[in-house]
C-alpha positions as CSV (number, residue, x, y, z in Angstrom):
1,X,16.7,-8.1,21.9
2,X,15.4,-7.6,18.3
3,X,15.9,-4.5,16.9
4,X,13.2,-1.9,16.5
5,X,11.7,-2.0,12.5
6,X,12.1,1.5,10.8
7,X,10.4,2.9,7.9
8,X,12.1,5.4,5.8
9,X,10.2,7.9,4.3
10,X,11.3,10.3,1.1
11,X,9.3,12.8,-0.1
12,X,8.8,12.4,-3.4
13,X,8.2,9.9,-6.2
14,X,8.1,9.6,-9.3
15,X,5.5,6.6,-9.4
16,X,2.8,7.2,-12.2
17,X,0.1,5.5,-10.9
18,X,0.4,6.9,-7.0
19,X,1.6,10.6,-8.1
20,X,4.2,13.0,-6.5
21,X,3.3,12.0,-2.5
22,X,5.8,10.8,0.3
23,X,6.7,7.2,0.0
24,X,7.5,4.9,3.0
25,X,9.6,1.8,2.6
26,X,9.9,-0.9,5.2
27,X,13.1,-1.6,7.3
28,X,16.4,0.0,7.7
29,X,18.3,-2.8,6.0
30,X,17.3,-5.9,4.0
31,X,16.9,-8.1,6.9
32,X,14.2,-6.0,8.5
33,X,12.6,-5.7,4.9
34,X,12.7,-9.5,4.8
35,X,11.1,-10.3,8.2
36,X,8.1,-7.9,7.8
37,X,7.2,-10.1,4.7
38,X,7.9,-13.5,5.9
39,X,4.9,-15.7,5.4
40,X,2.8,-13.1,2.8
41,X,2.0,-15.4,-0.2
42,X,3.2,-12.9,-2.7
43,X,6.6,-13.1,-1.5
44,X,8.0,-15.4,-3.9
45,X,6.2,-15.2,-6.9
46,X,4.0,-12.1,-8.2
47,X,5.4,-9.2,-5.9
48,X,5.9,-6.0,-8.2
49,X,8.2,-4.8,-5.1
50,X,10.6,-7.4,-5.1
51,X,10.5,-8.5,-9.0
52,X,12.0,-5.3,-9.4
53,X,11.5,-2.2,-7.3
54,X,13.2,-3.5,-4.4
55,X,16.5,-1.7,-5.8
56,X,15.4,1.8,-4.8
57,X,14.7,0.9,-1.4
58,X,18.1,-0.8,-1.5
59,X,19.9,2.5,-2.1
60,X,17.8,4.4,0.6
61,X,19.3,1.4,3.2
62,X,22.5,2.0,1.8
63,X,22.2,5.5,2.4
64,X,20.4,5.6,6.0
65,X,23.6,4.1,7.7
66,X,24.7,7.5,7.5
67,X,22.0,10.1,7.1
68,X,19.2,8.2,9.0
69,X,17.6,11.9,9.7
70,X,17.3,12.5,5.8
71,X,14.4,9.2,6.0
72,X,12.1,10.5,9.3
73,X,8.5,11.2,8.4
74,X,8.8,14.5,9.6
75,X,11.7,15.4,6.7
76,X,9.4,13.9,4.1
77,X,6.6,15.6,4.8
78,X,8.6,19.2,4.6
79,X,10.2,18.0,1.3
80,X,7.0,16.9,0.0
81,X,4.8,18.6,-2.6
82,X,2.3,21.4,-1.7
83,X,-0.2,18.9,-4.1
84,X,0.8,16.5,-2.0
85,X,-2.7,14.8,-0.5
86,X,-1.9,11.2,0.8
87,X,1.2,9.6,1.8
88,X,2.0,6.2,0.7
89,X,3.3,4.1,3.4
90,X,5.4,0.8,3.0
91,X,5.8,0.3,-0.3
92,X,8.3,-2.0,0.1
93,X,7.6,-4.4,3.0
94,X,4.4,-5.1,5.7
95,X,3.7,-2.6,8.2
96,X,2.1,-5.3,10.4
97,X,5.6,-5.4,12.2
98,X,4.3,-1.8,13.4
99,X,2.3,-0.8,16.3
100,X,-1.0,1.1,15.8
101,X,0.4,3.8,18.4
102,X,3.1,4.1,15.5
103,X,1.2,4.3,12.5
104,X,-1.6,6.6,14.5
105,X,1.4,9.1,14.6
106,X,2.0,8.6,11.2
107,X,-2.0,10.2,10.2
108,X,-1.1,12.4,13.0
109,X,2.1,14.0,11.4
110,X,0.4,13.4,7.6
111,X,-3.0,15.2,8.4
112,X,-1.1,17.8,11.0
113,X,1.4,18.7,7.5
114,X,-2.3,19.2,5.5
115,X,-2.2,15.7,3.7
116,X,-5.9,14.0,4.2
117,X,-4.5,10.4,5.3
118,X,-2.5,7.6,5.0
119,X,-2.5,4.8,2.3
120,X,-1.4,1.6,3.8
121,X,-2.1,-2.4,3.2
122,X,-1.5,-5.2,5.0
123,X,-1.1,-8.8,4.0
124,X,-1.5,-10.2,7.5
125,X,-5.2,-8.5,8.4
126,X,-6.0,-12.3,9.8
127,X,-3.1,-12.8,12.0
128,X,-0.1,-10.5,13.0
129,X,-1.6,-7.5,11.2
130,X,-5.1,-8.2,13.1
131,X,-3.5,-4.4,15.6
132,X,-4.0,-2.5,12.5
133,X,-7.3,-2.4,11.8
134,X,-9.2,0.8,10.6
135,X,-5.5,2.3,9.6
136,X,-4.5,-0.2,6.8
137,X,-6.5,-2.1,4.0
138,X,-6.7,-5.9,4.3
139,X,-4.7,-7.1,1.3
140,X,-6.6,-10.7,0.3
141,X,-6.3,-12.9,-2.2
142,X,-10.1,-14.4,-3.2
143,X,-13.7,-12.7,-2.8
144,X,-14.4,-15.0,0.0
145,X,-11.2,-13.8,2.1
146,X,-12.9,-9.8,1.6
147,X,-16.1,-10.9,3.3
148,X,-13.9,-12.5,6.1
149,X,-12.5,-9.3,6.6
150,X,-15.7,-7.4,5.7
151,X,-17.1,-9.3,8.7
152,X,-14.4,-8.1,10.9
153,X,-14.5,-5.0,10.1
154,X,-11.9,-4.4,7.6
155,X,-11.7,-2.3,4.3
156,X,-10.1,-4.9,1.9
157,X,-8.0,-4.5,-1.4
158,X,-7.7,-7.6,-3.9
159,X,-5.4,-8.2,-6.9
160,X,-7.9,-9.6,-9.5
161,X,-6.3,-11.9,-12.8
162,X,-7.1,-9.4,-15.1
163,X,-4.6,-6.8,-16.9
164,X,-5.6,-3.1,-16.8
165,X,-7.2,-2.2,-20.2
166,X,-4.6,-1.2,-22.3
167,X,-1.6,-2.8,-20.7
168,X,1.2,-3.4,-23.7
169,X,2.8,-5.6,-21.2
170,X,4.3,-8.7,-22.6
171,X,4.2,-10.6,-19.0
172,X,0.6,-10.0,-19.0
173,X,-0.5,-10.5,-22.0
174,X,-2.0,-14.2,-21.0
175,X,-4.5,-12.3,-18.7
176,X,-7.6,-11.4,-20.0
177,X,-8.0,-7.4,-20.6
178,X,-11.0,-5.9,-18.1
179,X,-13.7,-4.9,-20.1
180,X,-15.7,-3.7,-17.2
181,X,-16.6,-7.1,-15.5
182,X,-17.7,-7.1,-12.1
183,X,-16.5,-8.7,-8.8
184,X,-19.2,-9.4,-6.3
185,X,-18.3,-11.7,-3.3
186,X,-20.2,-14.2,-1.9
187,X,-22.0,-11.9,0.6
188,X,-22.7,-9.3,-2.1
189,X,-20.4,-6.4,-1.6
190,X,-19.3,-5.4,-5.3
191,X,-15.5,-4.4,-5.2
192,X,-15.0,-1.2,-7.1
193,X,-11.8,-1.5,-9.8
194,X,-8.8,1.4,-8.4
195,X,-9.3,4.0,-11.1
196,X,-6.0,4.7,-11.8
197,X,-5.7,1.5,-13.5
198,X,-8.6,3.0,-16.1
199,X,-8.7,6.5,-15.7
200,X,-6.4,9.4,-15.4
201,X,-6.3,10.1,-12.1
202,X,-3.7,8.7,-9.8
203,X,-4.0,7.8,-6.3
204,X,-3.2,11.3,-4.7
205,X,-6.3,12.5,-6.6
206,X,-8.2,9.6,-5.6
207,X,-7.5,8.2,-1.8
208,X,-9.8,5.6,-1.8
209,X,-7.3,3.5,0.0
210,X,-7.3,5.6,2.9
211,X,-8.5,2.9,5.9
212,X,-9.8,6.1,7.9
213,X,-11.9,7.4,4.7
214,X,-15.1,8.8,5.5
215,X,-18.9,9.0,3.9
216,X,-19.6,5.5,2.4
217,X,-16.0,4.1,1.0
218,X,-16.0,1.1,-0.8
219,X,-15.8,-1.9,0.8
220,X,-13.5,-3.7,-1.5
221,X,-10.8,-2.2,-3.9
222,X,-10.0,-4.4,-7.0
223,X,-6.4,-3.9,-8.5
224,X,-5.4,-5.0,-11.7
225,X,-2.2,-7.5,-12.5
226,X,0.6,-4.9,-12.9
């Protein structure tokens, strides 16, 4: 019997662009970390997570084998910030290898600590993730895959070959800089850039990756190369 995939959770960050806000990282070891993003096409080439963040979530495996309590939702939550708005979930890894009863807890014990939701993406809206509809963003990788998912229902997010206006980064610099360009897909739904890629605000301020948002969220999110 396979084992059952974990996310650890910590409390706190110190990511710039999401702000202080609990942080959940996918499988209790490597292996589970591995299987959850088997067949994503960012795997081996253009991941930020496993070009270089991957070590943190390395050290929290290393540390789970013997203080598993220290990575429950529930202990992130009480160590989180009061400011503390969203919580970030899999970072590291696919939640697709989670059921929506699981992740439906999740906004249950986020929103029941006074955070306003979850922010969650998915690589595998179209297949294995299809279960998690309405509680993760369809991660795609053209304007034509967002009205696919658009149809079905989905919120989508999309990684555009731009670099974030002002980005010194030397691995970028071959990408153009945004200057305010637009990205409308074939069906007409205009993807609105993530404004902590332009603005200061970061995404605890913002939470329009929240798959539960309500009003009139945007349809499509457009991140920058990073």
């Amino acid at each position: 019997m396979s084992r059952r995939f974990k996310m650890l959770w910590v409390g706190r960050s110190k990511n710039d662009k999401t702000g202080d806000i609990p942080q959940g990282y996918v499988g209790e070891d490597k292996e589970q970390t591995e299987k959850s993003c088997d067949g994503c096409p960012m795997r081996k080439g253009g991941c930020y997570h496993w070009l270089g963040a991957r070590r943190a979530q390395a050290s929290m495996q290393r540390a789970y084998v013997n203080k598993p309590e220290r990575y429950s939702l529930a202990h992130a939550l009480g160590e989180s910030r009061r400011t503390a708005r969203y919580a970030r979930g899999a970072v590291g890894g696919d939640p697709w290898v989670f059921t929506s009863e699981e992740v439906i807890e999740w906004y249950r014990q986020a929103r029941g600590a006074g955070l306003k939701g979850l922010l969650l993406y998915t690589h595998f809206a179209a297949s294995k993730g299809a279960h998690l509809k309405g509680l993760a963003m369809a991660s795609v990788h053209s304007l034509d895959e967002a009205d696919d998912r658009i149809r079905e229902g989905w919120r989508a997010a999309m990684v555009a070959n731009f670099r974030a206006p002002g980005s010194k980064r030397s691995t970028l610099k071959h990408l153009p800089e945004w200057k305010g360009e637009k990205f409308i897909t074939p069906d007409g739904h205009e993807g609105t850039p993530c404004p902590a890629q332009y603005k200061a605000v970061d995404c605890n301020a913002c939470g329009l990756c929240d798959a539960q948002r309500e009003g009139k969220p945007a349809p499509l999110i457009i991140f920058f190369q990073h």
